[in-house]
Backbone as XML, in Angstrom:
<?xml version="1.0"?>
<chain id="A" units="angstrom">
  <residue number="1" name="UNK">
    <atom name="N" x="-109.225" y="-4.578" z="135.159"/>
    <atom name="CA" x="-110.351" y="-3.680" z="135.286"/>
    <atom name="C" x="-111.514" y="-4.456" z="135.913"/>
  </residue>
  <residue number="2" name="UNK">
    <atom name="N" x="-112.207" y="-3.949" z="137.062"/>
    <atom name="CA" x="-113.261" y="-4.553" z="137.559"/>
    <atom name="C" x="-114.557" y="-4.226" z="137.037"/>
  </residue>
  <residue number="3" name="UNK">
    <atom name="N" x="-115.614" y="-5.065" z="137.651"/>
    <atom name="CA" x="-116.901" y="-4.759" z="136.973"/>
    <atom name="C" x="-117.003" y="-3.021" z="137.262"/>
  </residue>
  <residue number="4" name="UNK">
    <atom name="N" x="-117.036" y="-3.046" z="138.606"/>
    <atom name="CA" x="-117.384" y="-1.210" z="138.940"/>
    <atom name="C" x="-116.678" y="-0.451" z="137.749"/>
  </residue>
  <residue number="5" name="UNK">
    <atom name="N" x="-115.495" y="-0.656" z="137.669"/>
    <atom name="CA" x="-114.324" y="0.068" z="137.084"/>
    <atom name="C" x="-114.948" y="0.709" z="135.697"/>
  </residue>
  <residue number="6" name="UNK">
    <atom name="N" x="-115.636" y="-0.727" z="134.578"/>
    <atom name="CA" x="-116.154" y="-0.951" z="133.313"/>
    <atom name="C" x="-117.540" y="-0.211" z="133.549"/>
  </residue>
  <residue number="7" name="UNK">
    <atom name="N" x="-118.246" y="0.145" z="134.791"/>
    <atom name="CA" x="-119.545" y="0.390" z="134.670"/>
    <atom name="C" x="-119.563" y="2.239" z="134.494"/>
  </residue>
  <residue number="8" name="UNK">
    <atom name="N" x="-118.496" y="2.703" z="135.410"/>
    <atom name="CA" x="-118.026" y="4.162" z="135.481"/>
    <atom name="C" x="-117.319" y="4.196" z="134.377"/>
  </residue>
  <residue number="9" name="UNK">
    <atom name="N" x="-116.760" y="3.781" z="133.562"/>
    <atom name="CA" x="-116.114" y="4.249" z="132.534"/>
    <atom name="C" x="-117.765" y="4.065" z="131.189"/>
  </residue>
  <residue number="10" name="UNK">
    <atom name="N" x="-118.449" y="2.856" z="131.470"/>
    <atom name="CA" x="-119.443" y="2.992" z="130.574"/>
    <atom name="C" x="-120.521" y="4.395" z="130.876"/>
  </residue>
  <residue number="11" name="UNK">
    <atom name="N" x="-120.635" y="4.459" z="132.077"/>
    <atom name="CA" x="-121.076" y="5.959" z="132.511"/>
    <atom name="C" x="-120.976" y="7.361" z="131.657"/>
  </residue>
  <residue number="12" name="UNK">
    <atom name="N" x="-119.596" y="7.280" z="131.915"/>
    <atom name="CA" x="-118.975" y="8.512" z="130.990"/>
    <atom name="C" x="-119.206" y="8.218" z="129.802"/>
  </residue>
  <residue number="13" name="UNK">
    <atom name="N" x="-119.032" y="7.351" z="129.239"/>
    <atom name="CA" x="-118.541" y="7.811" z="127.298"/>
    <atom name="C" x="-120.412" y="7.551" z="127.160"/>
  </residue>
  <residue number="14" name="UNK">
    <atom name="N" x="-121.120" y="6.983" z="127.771"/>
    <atom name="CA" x="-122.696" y="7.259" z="127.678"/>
    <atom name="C" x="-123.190" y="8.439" z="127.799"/>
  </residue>
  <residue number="15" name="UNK">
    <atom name="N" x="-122.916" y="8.821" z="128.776"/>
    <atom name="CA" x="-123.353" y="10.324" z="129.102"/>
    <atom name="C" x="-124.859" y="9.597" z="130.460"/>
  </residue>
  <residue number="16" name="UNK">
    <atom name="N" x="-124.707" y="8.638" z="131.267"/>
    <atom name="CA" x="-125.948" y="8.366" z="131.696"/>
    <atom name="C" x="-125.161" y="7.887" z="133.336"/>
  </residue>
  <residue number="17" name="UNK">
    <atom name="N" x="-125.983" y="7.733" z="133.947"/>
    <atom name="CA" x="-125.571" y="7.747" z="135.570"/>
    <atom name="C" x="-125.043" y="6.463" z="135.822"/>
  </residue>
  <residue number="18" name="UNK">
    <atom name="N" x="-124.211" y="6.149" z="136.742"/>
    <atom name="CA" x="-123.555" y="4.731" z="137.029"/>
    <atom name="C" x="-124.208" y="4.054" z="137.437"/>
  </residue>
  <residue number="19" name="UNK">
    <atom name="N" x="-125.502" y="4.541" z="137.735"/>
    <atom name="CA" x="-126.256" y="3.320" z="138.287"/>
    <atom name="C" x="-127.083" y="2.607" z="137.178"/>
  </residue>
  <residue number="20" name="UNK">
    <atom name="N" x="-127.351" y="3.330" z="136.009"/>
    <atom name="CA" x="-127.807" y="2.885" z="134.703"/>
    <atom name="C" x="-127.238" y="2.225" z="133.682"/>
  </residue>
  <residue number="21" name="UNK">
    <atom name="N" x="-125.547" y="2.489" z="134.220"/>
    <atom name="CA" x="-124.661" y="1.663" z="133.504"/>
    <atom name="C" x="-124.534" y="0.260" z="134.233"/>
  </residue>
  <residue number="22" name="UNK">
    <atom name="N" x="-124.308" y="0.381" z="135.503"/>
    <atom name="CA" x="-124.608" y="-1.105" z="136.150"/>
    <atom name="C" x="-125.279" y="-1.894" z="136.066"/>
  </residue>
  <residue number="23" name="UNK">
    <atom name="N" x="-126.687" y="-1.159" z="135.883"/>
    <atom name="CA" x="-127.911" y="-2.194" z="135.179"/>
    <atom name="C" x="-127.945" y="-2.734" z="133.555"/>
  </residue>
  <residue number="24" name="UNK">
    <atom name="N" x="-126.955" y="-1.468" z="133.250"/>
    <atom name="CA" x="-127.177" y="-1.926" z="131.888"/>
    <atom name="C" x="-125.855" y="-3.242" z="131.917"/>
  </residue>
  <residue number="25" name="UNK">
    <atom name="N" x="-124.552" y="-3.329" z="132.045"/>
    <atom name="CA" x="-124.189" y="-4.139" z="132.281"/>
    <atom name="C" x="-124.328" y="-5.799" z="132.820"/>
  </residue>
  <residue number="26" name="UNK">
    <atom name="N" x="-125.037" y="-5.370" z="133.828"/>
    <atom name="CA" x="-125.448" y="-6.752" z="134.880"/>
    <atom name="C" x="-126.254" y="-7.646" z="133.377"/>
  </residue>
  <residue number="27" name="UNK">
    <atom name="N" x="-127.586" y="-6.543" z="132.946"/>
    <atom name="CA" x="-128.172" y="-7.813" z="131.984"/>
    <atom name="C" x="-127.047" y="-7.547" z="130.579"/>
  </residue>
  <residue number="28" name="UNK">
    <atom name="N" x="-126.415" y="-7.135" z="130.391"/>
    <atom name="CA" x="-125.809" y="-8.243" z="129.255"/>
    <atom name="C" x="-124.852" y="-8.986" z="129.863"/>
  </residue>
  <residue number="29" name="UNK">
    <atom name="N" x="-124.490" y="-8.978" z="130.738"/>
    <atom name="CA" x="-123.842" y="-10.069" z="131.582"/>
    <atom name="C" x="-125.131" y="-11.299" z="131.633"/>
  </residue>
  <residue number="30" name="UNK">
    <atom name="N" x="-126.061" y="-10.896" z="132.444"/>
    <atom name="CA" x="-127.159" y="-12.201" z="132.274"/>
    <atom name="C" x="-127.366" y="-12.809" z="131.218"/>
  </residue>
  <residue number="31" name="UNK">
    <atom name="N" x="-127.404" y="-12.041" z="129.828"/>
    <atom name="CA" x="-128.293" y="-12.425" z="128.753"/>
    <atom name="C" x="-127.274" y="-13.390" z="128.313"/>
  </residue>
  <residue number="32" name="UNK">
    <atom name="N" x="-126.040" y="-12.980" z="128.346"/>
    <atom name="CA" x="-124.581" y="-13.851" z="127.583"/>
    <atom name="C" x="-124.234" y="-14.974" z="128.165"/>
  </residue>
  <residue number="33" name="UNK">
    <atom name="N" x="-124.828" y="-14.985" z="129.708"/>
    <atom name="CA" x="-124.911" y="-16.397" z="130.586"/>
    <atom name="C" x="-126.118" y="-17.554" z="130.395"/>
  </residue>
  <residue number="34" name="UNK">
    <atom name="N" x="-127.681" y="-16.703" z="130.345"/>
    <atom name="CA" x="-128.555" y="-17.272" z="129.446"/>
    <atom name="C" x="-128.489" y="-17.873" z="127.886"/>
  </residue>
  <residue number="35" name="UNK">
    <atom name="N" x="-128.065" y="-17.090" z="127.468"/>
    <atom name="CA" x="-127.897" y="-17.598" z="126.070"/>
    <atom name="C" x="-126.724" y="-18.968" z="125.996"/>
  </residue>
  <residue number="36" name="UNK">
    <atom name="N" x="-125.805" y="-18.680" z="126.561"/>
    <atom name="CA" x="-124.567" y="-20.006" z="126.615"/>
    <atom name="C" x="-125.525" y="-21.417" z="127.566"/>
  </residue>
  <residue number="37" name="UNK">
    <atom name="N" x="-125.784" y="-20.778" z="128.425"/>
    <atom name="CA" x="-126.842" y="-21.871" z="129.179"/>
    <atom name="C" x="-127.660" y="-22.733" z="128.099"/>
  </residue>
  <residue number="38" name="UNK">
    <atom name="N" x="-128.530" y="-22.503" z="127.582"/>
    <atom name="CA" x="-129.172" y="-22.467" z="126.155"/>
    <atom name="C" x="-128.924" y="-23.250" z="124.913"/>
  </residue>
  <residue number="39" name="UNK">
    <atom name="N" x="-127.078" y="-23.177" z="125.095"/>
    <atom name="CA" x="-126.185" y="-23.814" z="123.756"/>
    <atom name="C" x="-126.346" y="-22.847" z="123.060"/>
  </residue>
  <residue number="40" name="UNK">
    <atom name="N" x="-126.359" y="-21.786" z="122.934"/>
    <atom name="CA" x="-126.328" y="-20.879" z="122.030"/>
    <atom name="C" x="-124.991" y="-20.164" z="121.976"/>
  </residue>
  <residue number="41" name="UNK">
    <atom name="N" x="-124.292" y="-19.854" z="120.987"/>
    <atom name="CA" x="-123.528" y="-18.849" z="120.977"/>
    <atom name="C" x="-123.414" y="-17.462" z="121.301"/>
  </residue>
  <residue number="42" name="UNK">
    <atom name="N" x="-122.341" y="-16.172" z="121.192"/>
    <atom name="CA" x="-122.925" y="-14.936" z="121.765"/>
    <atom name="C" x="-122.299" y="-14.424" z="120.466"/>
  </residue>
  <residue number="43" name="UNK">
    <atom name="N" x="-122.168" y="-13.656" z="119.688"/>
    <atom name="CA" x="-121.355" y="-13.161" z="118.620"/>
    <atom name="C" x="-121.133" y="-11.936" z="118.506"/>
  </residue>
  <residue number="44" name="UNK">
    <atom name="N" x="-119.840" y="-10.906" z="119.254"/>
    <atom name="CA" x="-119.919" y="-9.485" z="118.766"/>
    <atom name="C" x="-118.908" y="-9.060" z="117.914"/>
  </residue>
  <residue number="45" name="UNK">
    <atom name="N" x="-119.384" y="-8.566" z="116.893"/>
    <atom name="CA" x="-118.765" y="-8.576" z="115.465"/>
    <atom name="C" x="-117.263" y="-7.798" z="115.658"/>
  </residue>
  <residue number="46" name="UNK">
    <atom name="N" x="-116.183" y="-8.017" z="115.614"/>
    <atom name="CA" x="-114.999" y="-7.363" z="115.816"/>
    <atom name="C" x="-114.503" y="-7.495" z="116.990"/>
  </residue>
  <residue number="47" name="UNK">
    <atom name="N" x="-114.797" y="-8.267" z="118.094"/>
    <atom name="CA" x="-115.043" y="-7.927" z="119.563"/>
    <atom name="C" x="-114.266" y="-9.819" z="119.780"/>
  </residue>
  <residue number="48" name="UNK">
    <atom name="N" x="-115.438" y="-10.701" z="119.420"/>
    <atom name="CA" x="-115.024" y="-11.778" z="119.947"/>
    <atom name="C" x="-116.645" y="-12.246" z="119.786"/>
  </residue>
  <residue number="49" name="UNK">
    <atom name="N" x="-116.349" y="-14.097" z="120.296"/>
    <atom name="CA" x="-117.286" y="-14.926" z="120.139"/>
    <atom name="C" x="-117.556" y="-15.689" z="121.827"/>
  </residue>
  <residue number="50" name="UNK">
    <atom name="N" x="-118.570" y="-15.853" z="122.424"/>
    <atom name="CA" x="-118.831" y="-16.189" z="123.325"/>
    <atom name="C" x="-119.350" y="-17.874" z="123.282"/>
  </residue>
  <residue number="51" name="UNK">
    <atom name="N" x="-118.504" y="-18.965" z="123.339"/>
    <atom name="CA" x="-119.056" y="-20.132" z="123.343"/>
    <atom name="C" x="-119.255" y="-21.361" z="124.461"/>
  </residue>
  <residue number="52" name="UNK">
    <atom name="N" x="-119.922" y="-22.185" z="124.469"/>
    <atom name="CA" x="-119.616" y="-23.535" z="124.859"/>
    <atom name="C" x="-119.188" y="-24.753" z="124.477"/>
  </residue>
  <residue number="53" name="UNK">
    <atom name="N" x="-118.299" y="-25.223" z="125.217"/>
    <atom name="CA" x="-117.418" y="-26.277" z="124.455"/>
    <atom name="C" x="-117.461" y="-27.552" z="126.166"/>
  </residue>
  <residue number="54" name="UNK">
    <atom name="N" x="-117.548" y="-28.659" z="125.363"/>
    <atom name="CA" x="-117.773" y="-30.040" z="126.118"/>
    <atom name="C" x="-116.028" y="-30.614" z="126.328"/>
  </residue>
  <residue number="55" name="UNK">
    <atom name="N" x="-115.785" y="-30.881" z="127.991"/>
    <atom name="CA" x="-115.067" y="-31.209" z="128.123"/>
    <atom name="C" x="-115.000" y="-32.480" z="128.682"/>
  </residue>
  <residue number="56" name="UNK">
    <atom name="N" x="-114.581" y="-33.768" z="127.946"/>
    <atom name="CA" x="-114.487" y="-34.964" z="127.861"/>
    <atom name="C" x="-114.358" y="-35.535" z="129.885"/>
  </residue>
  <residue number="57" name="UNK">
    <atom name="N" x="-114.950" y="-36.261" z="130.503"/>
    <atom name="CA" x="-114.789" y="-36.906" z="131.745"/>
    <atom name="C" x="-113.385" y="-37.568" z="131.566"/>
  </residue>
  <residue number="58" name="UNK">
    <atom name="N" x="-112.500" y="-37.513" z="132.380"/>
    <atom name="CA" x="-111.109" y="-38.151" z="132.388"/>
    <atom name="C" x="-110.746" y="-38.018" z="134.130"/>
  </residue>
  <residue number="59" name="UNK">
    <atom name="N" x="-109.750" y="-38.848" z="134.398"/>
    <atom name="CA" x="-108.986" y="-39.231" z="135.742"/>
    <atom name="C" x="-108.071" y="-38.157" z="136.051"/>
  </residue>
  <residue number="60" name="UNK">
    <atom name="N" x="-108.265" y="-37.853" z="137.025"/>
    <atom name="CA" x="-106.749" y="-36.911" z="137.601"/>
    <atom name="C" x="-106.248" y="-37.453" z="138.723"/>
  </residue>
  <residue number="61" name="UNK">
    <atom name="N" x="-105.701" y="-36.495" z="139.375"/>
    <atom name="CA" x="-104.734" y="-36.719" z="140.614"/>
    <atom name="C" x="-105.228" y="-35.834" z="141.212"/>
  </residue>
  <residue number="62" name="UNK">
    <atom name="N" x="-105.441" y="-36.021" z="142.573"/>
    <atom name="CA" x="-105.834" y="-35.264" z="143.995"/>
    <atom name="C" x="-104.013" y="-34.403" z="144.153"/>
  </residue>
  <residue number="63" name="UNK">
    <atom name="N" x="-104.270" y="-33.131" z="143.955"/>
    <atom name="CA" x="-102.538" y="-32.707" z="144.156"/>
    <atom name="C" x="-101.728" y="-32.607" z="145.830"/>
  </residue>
  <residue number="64" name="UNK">
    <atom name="N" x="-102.616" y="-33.130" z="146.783"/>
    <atom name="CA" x="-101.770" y="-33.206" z="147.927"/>
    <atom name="C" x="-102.287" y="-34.586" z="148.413"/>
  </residue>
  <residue number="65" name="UNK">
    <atom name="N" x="-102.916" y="-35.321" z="147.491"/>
    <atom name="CA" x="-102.471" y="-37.097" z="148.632"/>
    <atom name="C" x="-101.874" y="-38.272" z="147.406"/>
  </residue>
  <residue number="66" name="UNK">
    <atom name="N" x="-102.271" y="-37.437" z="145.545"/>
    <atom name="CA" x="-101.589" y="-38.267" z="144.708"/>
    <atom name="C" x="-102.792" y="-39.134" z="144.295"/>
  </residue>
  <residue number="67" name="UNK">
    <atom name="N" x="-104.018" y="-39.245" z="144.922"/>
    <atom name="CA" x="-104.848" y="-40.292" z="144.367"/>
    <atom name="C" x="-105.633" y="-39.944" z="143.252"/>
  </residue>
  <residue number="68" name="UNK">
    <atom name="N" x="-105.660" y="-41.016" z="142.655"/>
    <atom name="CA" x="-106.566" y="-40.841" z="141.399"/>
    <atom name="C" x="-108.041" y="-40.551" z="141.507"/>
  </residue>
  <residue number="69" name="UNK">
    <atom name="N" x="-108.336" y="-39.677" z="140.713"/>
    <atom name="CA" x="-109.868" y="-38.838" z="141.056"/>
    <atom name="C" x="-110.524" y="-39.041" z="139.549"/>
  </residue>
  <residue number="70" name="UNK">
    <atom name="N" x="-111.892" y="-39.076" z="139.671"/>
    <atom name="CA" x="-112.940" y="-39.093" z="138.380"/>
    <atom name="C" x="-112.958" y="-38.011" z="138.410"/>
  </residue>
  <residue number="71" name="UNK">
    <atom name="N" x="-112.937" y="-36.936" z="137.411"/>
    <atom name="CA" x="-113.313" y="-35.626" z="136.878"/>
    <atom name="C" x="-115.152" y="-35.787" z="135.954"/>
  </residue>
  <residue number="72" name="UNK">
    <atom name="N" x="-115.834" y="-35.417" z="136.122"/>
    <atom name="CA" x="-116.841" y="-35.679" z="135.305"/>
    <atom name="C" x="-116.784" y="-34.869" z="133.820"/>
  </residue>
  <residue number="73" name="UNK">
    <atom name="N" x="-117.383" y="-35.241" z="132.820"/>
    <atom name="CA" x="-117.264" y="-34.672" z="131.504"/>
    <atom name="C" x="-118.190" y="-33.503" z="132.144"/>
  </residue>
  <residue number="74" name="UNK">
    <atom name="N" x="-117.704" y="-32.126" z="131.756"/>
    <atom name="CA" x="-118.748" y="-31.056" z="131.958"/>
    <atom name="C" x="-118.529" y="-29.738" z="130.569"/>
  </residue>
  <residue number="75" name="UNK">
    <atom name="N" x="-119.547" y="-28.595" z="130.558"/>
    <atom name="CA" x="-119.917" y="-27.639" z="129.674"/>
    <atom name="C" x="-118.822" y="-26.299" z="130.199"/>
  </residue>
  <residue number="76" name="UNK">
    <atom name="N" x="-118.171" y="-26.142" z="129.878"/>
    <atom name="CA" x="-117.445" y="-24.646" z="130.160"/>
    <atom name="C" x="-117.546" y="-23.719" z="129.335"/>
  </residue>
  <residue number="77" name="UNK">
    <atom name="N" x="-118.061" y="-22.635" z="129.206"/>
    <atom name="CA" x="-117.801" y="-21.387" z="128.543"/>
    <atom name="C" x="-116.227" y="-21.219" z="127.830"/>
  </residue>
  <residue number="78" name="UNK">
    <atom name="N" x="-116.103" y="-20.536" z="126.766"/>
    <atom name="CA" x="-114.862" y="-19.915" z="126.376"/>
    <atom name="C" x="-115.262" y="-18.651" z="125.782"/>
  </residue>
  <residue number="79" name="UNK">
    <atom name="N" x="-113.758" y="-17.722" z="125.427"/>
    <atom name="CA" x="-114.032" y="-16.781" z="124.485"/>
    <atom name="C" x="-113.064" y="-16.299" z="123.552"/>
  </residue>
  <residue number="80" name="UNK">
    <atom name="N" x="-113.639" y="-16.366" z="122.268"/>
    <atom name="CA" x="-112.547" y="-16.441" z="121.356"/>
    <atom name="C" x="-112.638" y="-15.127" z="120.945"/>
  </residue>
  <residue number="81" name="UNK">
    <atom name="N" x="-111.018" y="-14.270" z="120.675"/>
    <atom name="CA" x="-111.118" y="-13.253" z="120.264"/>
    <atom name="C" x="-111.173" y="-12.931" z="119.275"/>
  </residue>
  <residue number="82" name="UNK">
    <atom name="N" x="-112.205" y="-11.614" z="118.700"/>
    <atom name="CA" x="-112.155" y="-11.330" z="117.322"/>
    <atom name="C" x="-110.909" y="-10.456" z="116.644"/>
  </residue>
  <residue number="83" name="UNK">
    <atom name="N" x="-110.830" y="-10.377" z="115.188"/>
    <atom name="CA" x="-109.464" y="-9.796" z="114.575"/>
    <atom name="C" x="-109.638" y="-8.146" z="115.304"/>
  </residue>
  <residue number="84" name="UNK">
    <atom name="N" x="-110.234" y="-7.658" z="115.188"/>
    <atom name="CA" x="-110.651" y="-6.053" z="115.759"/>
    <atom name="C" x="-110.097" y="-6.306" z="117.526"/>
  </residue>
  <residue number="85" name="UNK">
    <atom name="N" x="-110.065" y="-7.340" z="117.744"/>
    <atom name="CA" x="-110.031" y="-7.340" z="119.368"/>
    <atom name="C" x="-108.281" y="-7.612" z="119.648"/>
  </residue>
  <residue number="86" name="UNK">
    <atom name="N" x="-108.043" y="-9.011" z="118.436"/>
    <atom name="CA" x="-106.504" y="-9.372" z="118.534"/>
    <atom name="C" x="-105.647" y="-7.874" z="118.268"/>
  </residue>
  <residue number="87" name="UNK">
    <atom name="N" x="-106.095" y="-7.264" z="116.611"/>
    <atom name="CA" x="-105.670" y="-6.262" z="116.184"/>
    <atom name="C" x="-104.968" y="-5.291" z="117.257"/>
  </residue>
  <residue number="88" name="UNK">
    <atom name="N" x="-105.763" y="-4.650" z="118.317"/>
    <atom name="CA" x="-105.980" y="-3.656" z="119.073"/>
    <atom name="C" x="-104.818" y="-3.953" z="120.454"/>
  </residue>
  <residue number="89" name="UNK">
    <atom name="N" x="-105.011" y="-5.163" z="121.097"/>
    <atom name="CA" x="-104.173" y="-5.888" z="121.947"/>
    <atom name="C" x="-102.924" y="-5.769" z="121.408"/>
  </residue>
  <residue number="90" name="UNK">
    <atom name="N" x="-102.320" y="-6.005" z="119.983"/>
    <atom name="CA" x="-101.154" y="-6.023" z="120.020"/>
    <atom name="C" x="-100.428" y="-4.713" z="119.400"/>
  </residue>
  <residue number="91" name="UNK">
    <atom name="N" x="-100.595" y="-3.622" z="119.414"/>
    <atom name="CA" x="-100.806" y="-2.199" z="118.801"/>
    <atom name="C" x="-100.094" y="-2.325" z="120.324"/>
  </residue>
</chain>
């Protein structure tokens, strides 16, 4: 499902125009990118948890010449699903 896809379907079960759902979308898209930016967590109750987690600097391999490469330690987002979210997925 694409963003458009999620914004017209939020449309309908709102009862409000797609262009109000897009906006409304875009900022909780921002706010959940701000807030992780931040170190903050995102938490929607039944839904899932929005976090950041530190991934250690380590060596790899370049996959088409074989040479060894520095990876830098960096911040990645994850998202862990809630029981209401696992629940539903496997139904």
């Amino acid at each position: 499902m694409t963003k458009e896809e999620i914004a017209q379907k939020m449309a309908y079960d709102a009862g409000i125009s797609k262009r109000q759902a897009v906006i409304a979308l875009q900022s909780f898209m921002d706010n959940v990118a701000d807030s992780l930016k931040q170190g903050k967590k995102v938490s929607l109750v039944g839904f899932g948890v929005f976090v950041v987690s530190r991934r250690k600097a380590r060596v790899g391999r370049h996959p088409r010449t074989g040479t060894r490469i520095n990876i830098p330690a960096m911040k990645v987002p994850h998202f862990r699903a809630g029981k209401s979210l696992k629940k539903a997925v496997r139904k």
